[in-house]
VEXDREN-2710 file (C-alpha; in Angstrom, 1 decimal):
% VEXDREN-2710
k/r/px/py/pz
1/UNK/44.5/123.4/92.8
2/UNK/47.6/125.2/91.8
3/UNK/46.6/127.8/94.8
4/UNK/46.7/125.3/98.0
5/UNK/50.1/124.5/96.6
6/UNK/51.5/128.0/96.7
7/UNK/49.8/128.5/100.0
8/UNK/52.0/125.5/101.6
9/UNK/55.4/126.5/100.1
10/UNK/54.7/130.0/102.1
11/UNK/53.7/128.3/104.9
12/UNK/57.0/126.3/104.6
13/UNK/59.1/129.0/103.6
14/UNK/58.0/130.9/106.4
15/UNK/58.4/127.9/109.0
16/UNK/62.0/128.0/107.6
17/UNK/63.1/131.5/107.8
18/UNK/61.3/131.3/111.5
19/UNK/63.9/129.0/112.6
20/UNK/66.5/130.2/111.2
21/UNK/66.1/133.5/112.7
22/UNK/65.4/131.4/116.0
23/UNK/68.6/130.1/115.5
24/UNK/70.9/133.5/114.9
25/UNK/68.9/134.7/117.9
26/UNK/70.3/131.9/119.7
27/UNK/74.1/131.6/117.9
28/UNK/74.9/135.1/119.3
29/UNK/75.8/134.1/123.4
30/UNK/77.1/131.5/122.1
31/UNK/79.8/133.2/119.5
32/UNK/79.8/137.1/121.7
33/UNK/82.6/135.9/124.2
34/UNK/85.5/134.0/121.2
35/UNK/84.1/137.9/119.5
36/UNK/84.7/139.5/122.3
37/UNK/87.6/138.0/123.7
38/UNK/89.2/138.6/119.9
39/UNK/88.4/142.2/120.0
40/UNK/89.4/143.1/123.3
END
């Protein structure tokens, strides 16, 4: 039993970093011009 337990918190865990490398992937248009525009 203790198995199927540790086999969802890696599914979860993995479902987490998933999005939130979706969402650095997507953050980086949005903060490249205030970076840019700061850096010259």
């Amino acid at each position: 039993m203790q198995e199927i337990r540790y086999r969802w918190v890696l599914v979860a865990s993995g479902a987490v970093l998933g999005c939130l490398a979706i969402g650095v992937v997507f953050s980086l248009p949005v903060l490249l011009r205030p970076i840019a525009a700061d850096t010259g």
